[in-house]
N, C-alpha and C positions, 0 to 999 in steps of 0.2 A: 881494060874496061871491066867493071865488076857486073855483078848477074844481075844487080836491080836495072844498071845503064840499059843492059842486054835486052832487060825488057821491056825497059822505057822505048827503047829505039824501034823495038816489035810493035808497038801498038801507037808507033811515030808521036810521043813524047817528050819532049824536049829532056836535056839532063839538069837542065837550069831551074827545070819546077822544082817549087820551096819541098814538093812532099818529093822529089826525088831524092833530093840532096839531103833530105832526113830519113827517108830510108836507107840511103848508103851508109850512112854514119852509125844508125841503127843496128845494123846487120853484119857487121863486122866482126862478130862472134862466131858468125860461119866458117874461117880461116880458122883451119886445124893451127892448134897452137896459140888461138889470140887472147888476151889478157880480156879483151873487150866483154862486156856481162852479155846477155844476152837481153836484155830489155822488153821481155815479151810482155808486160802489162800496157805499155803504150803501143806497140805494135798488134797487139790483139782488139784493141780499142782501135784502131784507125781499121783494121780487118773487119770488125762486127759494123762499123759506122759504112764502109764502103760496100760493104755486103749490101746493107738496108739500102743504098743509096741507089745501087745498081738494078736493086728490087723494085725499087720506085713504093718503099715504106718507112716507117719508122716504128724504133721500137723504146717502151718502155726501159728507165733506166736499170731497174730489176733484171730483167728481161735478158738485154746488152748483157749485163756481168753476167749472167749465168750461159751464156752462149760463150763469153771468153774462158770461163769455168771449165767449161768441157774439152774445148781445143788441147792438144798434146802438149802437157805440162804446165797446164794453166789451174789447174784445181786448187790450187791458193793463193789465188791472184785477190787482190782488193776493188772496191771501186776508186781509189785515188784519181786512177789516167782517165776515170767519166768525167770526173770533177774540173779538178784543177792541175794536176802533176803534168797531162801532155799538154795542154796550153800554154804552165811557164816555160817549160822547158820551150818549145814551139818561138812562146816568144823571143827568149834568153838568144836560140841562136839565130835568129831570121831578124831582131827589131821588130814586127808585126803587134801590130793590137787588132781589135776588135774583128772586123768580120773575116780577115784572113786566118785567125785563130782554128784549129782545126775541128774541136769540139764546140758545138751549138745547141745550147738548152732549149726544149723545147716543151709543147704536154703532147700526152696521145690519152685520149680519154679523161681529161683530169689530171693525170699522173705526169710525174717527173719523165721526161724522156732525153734524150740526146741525138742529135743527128749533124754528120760532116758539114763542115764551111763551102756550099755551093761555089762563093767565091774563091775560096781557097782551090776548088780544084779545075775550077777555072783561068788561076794565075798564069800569067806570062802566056795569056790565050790558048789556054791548052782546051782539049775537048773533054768535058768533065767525065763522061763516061768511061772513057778512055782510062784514065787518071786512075779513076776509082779502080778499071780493074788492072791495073798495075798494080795499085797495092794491095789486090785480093791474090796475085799472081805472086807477089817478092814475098809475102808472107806466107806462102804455101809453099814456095819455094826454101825459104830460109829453114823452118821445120823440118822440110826434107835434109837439108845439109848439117843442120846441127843434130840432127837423131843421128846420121851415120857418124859426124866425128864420135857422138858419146858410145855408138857401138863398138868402133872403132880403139876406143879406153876400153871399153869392156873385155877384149877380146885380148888388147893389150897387157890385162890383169892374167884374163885366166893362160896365157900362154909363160906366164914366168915358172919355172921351173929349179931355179939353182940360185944360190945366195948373186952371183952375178946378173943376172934378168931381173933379180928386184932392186940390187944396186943401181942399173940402168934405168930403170921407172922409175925411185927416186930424184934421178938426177935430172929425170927429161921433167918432174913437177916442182921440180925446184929450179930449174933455168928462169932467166932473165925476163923472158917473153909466155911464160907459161901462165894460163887462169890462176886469177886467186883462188877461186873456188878448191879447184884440183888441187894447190899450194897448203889448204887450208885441211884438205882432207888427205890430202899425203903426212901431213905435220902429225896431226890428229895421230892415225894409226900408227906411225914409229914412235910416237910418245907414249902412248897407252901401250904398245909392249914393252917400253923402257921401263914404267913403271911396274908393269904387271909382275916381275920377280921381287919387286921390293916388297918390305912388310914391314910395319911400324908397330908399337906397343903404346897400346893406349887404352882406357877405363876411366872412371871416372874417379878414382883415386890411384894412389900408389900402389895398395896391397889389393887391387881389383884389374890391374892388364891385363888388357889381353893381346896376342900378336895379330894383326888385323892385315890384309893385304891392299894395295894402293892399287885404287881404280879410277880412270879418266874417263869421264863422263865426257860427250857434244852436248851442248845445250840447244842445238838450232842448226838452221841451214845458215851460207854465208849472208845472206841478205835479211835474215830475222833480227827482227824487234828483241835481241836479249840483253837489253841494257849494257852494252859495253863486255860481256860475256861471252867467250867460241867454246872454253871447256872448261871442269872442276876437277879438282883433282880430291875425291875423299879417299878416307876420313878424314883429310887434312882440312879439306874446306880452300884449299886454294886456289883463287881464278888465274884464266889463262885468257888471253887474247892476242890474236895474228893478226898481223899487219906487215903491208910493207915498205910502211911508209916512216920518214925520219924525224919527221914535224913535229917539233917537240908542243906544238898546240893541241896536237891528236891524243899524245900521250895523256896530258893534263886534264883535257876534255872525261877521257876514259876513266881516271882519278874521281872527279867529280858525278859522272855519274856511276858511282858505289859509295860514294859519301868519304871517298877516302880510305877504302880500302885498297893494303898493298895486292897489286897483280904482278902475276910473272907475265912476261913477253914472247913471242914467239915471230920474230921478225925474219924479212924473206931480203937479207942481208950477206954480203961477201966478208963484210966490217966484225972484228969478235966482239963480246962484250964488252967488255972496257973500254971499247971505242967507241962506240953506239952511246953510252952512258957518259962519256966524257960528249961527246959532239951534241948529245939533248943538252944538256945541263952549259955549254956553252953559248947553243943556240937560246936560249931562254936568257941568258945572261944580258946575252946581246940585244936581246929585244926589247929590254926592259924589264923584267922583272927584277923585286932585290935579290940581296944574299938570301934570305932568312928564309922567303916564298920557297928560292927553288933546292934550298936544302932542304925543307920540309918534304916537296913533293920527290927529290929523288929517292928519298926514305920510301917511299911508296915502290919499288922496283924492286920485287921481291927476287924477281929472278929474269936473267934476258940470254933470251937462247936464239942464236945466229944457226946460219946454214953450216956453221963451222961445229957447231955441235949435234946438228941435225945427222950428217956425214958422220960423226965418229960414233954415234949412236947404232948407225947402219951395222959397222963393224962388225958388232956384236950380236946381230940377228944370228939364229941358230938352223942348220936345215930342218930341223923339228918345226921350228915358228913359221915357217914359209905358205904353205895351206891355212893357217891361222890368219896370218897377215893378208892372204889375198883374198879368204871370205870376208875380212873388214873392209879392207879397200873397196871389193864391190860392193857392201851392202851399204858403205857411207855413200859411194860416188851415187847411187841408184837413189836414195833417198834425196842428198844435195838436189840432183838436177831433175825430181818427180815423176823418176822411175815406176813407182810404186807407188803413186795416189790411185 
């Protein structure tokens, strides 16, 4: 039984209400180890909605976002899940329209407001009150459980010691079942010290080089808006983007938004290059594309780096870089997950 059942059952609940069976789904991020994002814009939305409702108020739409604002790790959150984003969603997994939908427009004063689907927390006869403070309960709850696992990394950082202890945290964010995020900001810092010894000669003419050092830039947290973009690499100007996925639709997608610019790859793969770049380019084959499209677009694949070379990069970590590497890991993972807002 998971801890949203646990609570449902406390405040005699059913597990078959539609807001249960979307909290459980929801919260699954709590599981040390889960791949699952942690969804807190729709879960902070059904929190401020069940708050009001419990209050016997309502609050302007303003209002609502800046109260999910404040909550731990919400300081960049949007209004999307006021709008529209937990409704489709809502609807997508349940079938549901209209009044079962979670979010209901309303005014308070003139103004835009929002308040929960009475019906909705009344489904499958449940006692709305109840309902509501189930989800002010799973979502206090979950915050608690996901701040100790991210302490828990924390502490896992600063306890590495020896090229082997960083070997190990490598390996455990790059397993099968491990967050992207973490996937993303493990990748991040063993590539920015792969590159940090390099150094390139460049000016703007011949008899004007100079020797410049190569630095990898994040552009973003894993869930930001950067057009297809995770890191740069200057002064070369090369994108980088992580993925774990093999879809060669994803690939092409990422093509198109840079206009066609070639990116390197940073995929969270057992497969080496060659085989990653052979299995796109066949999958595309096969789907219909021509010859001509997907030769062009494989031209686009400046560079694809597997966990095969992720690993033999490690190698080469020096006990000098070890203090260096574990201030970045903390200061990326702290920022990823809004440590530091």
């Amino acid at each position: 039984m998971t801890f949203v059942e646990e609570i449902a059952k406390n405040y005699s609940v059913s597990t078959n209400n539609f807001l249960v069976k979307y909290l459980v789904r929801k919260t699954r991020a709590a599981e040390r180890g889960s791949k699952s994002r942690r969804s807190l814009g729709n879960l902070y939305t059904l929190f401020v909605l069940a708050d009001d409702y419990v209050n016997d108020r309502a609050s302007r739409h303003t209002d609502l976002l800046a109260r999910m604002q404040s909550l731990p790790f919400g300081a960049k959150l949007q209004n999307h899940p006021l709008d529209n984003r937990l409704n489709d969603e809502f609807s997508r997994q349940f079938g549901v329209t209209s009044d079962l939908l979670p979010v209901r427009a309303t005014l308070v004063d003139g103004q835009k407001a929002r308040i929960i689907s009475e019906d909705l927390l009344r489904q499958d006869g449940a006692n709305p009150k109840a309902v509501a403070r189930v989800v002010l309960d799973v979502v206090k709850t979950y915050i608690e459980l996901i701040t100790a696992n991210q302490s828990s990394v924390l502490e896992e950082i600063q306890a590495i010691e020896t090229p082997e202890d960083l070997a190990e945290f490598f390996d455990e964010a790059f397993s099968a079942n491990s967050d992207a995020r973490l996937f993303e900001i493990a990748s991040y810092v063993l590539l920015a010290e792969h590159y940090r010894s390099k150094m390139v000669l460049i000016g703007p003419s011949a008899d004007k080089l100079e020797l410049k050092p190569l630095a990898l830039f994040r552009t973003g947290r894993t869930n930001a808006n950067d057009g297809g973009i995770d890191f740069v690499l200057q002064p070369l100007g090369r994108f980088f983007q992580v993925t774990e996925t093999l879809n060669f639709r994803k690939y092409f997608l990422d093509f198109k938004k840079v206009n066609r610019y070639p990116i390197s790859f940073v995929i969270k793969t057992e497969n080496n290059a060659s085989h990653v770049k052979d299995f796109i380019k066949k999958e595309a084959l096969r789907s219909g594309y021509d010859n001509f499209t997907v030769a062009n677009y494989m031209k686009l694949f400046e560079e694809i780096i597997t966990l095969e070379n992720l690993r033999h990069f490690i190698r080469f970590i020096s006990d000098l870089s070890i203090e260096r590497i574990k201030i970045d890991l903390s200061l990326q993972f702290q920022l990823e997950y809004g440590l530091l807002d």
